[in-house]
Structure formats: structure tokens, C-alpha cells
C-alpha positions in Angstrom: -9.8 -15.5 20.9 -6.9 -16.4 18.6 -3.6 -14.9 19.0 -3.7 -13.3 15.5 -7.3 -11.5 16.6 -5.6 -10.4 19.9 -2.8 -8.5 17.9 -5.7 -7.5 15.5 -8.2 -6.2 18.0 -4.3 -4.3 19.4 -3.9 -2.5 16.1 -7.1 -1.7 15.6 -7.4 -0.1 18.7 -4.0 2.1 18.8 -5.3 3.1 15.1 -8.4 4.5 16.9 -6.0 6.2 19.1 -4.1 7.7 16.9 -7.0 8.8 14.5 -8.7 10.5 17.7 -5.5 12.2 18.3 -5.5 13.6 14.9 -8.9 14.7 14.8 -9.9 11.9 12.2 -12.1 9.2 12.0 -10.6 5.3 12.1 -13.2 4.6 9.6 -11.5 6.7 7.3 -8.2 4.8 7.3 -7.7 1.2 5.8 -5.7 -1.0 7.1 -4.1 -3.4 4.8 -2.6 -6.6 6.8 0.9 -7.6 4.9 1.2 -11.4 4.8 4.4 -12.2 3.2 5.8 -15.6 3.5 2.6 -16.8 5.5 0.6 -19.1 4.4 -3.4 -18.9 2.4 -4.3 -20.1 5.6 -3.9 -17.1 7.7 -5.2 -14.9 5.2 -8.5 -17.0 5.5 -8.5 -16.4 9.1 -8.1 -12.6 8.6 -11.0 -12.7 5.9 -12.7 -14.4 8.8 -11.9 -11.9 11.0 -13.4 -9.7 8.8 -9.9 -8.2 7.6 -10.2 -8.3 3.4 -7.4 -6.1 2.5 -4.4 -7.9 1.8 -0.8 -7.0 1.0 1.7 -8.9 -0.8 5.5 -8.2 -2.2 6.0 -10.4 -4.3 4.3 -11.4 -7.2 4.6 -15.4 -7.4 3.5 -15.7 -4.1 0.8 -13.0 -4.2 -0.5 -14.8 -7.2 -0.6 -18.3 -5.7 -2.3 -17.0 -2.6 -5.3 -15.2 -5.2 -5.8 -18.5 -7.1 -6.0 -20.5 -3.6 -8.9 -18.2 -2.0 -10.6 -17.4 -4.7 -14.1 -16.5 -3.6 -13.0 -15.4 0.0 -14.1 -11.2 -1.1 -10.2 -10.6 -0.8 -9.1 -7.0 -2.1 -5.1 -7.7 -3.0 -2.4 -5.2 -2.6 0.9 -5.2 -4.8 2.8 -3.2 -2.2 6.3 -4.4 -3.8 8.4 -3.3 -6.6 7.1 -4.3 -9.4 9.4 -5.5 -12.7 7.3 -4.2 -15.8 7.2 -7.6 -17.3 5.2 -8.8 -14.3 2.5 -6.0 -14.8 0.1 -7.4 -16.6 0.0 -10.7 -14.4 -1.0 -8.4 -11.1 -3.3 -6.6 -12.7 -5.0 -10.2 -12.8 -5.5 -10.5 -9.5 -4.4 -7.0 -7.8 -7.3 -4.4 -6.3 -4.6 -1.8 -6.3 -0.8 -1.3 -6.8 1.3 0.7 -4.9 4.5 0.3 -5.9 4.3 2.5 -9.4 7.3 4.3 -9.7 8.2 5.3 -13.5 7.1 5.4 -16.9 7.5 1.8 -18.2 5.9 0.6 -15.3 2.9 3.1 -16.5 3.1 1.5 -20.2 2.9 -2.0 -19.0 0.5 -1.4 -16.5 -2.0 0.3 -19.6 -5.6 -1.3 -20.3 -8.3 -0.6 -22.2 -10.3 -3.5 -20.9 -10.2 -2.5 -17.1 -9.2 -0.2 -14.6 -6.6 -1.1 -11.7 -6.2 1.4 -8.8 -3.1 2.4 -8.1 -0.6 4.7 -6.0 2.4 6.2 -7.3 5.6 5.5 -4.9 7.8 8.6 -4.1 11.1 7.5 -2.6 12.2 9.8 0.7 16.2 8.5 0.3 18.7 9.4 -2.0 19.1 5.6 -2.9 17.7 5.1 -6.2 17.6 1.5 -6.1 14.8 2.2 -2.7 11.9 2.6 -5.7 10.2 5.3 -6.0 10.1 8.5 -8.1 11.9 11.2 -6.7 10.3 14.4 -6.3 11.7 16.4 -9.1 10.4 13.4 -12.1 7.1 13.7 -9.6 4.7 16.0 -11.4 5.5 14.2 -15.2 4.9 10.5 -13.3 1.7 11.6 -12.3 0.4 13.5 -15.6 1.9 10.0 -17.4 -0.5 8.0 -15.1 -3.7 10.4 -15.6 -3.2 10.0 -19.5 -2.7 6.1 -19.4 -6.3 4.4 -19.7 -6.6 1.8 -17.5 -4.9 3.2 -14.5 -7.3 5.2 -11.2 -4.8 7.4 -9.6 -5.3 7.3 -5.8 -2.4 8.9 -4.6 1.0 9.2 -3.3 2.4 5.9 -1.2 6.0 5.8 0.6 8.4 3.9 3.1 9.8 6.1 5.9 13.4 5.8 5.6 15.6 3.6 7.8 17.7 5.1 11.0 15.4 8.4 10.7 12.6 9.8 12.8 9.0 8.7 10.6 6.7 11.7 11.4 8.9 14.2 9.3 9.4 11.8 6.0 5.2 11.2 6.1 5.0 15.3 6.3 6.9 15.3 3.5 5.3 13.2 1.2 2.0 14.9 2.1 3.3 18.3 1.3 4.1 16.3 -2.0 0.4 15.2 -2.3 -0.5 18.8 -2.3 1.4 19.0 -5.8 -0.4 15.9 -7.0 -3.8 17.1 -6.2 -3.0 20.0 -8.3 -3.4 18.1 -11.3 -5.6 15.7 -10.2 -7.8 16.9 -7.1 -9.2 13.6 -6.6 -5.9 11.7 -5.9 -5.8 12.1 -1.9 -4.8 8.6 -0.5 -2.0 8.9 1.0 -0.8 4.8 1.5 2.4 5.2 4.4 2.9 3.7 7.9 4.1 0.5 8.6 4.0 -1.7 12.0 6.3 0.3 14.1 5.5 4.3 12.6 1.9 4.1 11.3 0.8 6.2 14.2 2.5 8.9 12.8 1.5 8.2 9.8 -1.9 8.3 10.7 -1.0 12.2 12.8 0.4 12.8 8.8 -3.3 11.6 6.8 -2.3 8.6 5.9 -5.3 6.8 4.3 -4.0 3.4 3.7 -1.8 1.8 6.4 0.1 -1.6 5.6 1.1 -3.2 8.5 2.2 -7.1 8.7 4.1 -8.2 11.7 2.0 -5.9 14.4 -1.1 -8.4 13.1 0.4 -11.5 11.3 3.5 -12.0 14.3 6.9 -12.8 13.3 6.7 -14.6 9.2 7.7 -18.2 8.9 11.4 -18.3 7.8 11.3 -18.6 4.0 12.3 -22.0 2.7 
């Protein structure tokens, strides 16, 4: 067994843990392997691993990495900020978005050819330059979303902040959800937890778990 299906087989199981824990089922959680700055090659040997959800940051790269394994079944993840001018180029390639934070990201993002899933991003600092919504512009985001064709709401996604305890930022942002499923009670994916907090996000409901250097080991310094 490879070293990358070692750290696999790892997460898997401490996600198994963790969902037991919180009276869930693992099956019910999806676990989205982050691969920035590796290469399409270890993305094939996820896919043959039978890992198909994929996360990427940024946008050239993600893109290259689409065109190069086309045909591998792989479901992409824009789980970056995303420039508005870019938007229309992941929707190309992109299963889901997760990084929507505001209202021109909405209106770029708009189709009426085909539907992109996405999450709207709430940021848990007072940094505005983190991304995300805060909580008070939360409720017209999410109505902007539900009226934009194109778009399937899923849910809420954040980043725990930095230098703070995780469990009590994901409680927050699904006390948050609770206001998003009151306009749309289908939206309850909840896309949080990283490679060093995503059992507590899993103790909080996350649904969606994107975690890179847990599985992939340390990324290749970028050239």
C-alpha cells in the first residue's frame, strides 16, 4: 500500500470515529481531498483509490488539472476565493463552488444554460479581506442566490479562524445554517473542517470536509 492510501485509509478511519461519536453516519459526510500545488498525477491515484472529490484554490491550476484528467469521473471543488471575472471559467469545469461570498460573485456566476452547486462562505473573523459574508449581509446573500437561475444552494461553508479553539466557530456557523434553512429548507450542507479540526467539525454536522495535507502529505514547494 502506497503512502498516500496509508494517510487515506488514516482519515477515513478517524472520520468514522468522529461520526460514531456524534451519532452520525460516515457515509453521510464527503470528504473532499485538497490538492493544491500537486500534480494531475496524484489526483489520478486518488481517483484510483476511489477518492473522486477534489478541491482546488486556484483557478489556473484547477483548470489545468480538469483538462489533463478528463474522463477520470472527477467531481471539482472551487474551495478558493473566487475574482468574479473568473466565474464563468469554473463553472466550466467546477461540480460545486464554495467560496461564494457576495453579490457580483452571484451575477457572474448566473446561467440559464446549467446549474452549478454551490455554498455560500460566511467569514467567522472580523477581517474582511478573510472572504466571506458576514452574518448581518447573510440572509440578503442567500435570497440573492435562491433568485439567481443557475445557482443550487447547498449551504453554508467556513474556515475556523486562526489562533482560536475550532469546535465553537463550526457551532456558530451552524446556528447560522438554521437562518439559511429558513428560507430555503433544503440548503443543509454544511462544508467546514480542515486537516487538523475536521473532527470537530464533523461533532458540529459538517457535511463536506476538505482536507489536503492529512491525505496528500506536505505540497511540493511552488515553483
Amino acid at each position: 500500500m502506497s503512502d498516500l492510501a496509508d494517510r487515506l485509509a488514516v482519515v477515513r478511519t478517524s472520520i468514522a470515529e468522529a461520526a460514531t461519536e456524534a451519532g452520525r453516519e460516515a457515509s453521510e459526510i464527503t470528504t473532499i481531498v485538497v490538492t493544491k500545488f500537486h500534480p494531475p498525477s496524484l489526483v489520478a491515484e486518488l481517483a484510483a483509490l476511489g477518492v473522486l472529490d477534489i478541491g482546488e484554490n486556484r483557478h489556473q491550476e484547477a483548470q489545468a488539472k480538469a483538462a489533463a484528467l478528463e474522463g477520470l469521473g472527477v467531481r471539482w471543488h472551487f474551495v478558493g476565493q473566487l475574482q468574479s471575472k473568473k466565474a464563468r471559467q469554473v463553472r466550466a469545469y467546477a461540480t460545486a463552488i464554495h467560496s461564494v461570498d457576495r453579490a457580483a460573485l452571484v451575477d457572474a456566476l448566473r446561467s440559464d444554460e446549467a446549474s452549478v452547486d454551490c455554498f455560500v462562505q460566511v467569514n467567522l473573523t472580523e477581517d474582511p479581506g478573510r472572504g466571506g459574508v458576514s452574518s448581518e449581509g447573510l440572509e440578503p446573500l442567500i435570497e440573492h442566490v435562491l433568485a439567481t437561475p443557475g445557482l443550487n444552494l447547498l449551504g453554508l461553508m467556513a474556515v475556523a479562524p486562526l489562533g482560536e479553539p475550532a469546535r465553537p466557530s463550526f457551532a456558530r456557523v451552524r446556528a447560522l445554517s438554521e437562518r439559511v434553512r429558513a428560507l430555503d429548507p433544503t440548503a443543509t450542507s454544511l462544508s467546514m473542517g480542515m486537516s487538523h479540526d475536521f473532527r470537530d467539525a464533523i461533532l458540529e454536522g459538517a457535511t463536506h470536509l476538505r482536507i489536503g495535507t492529512a491525505i496528500t502529505g506536505n505540497r511540493p514547494v511552488a515553483g
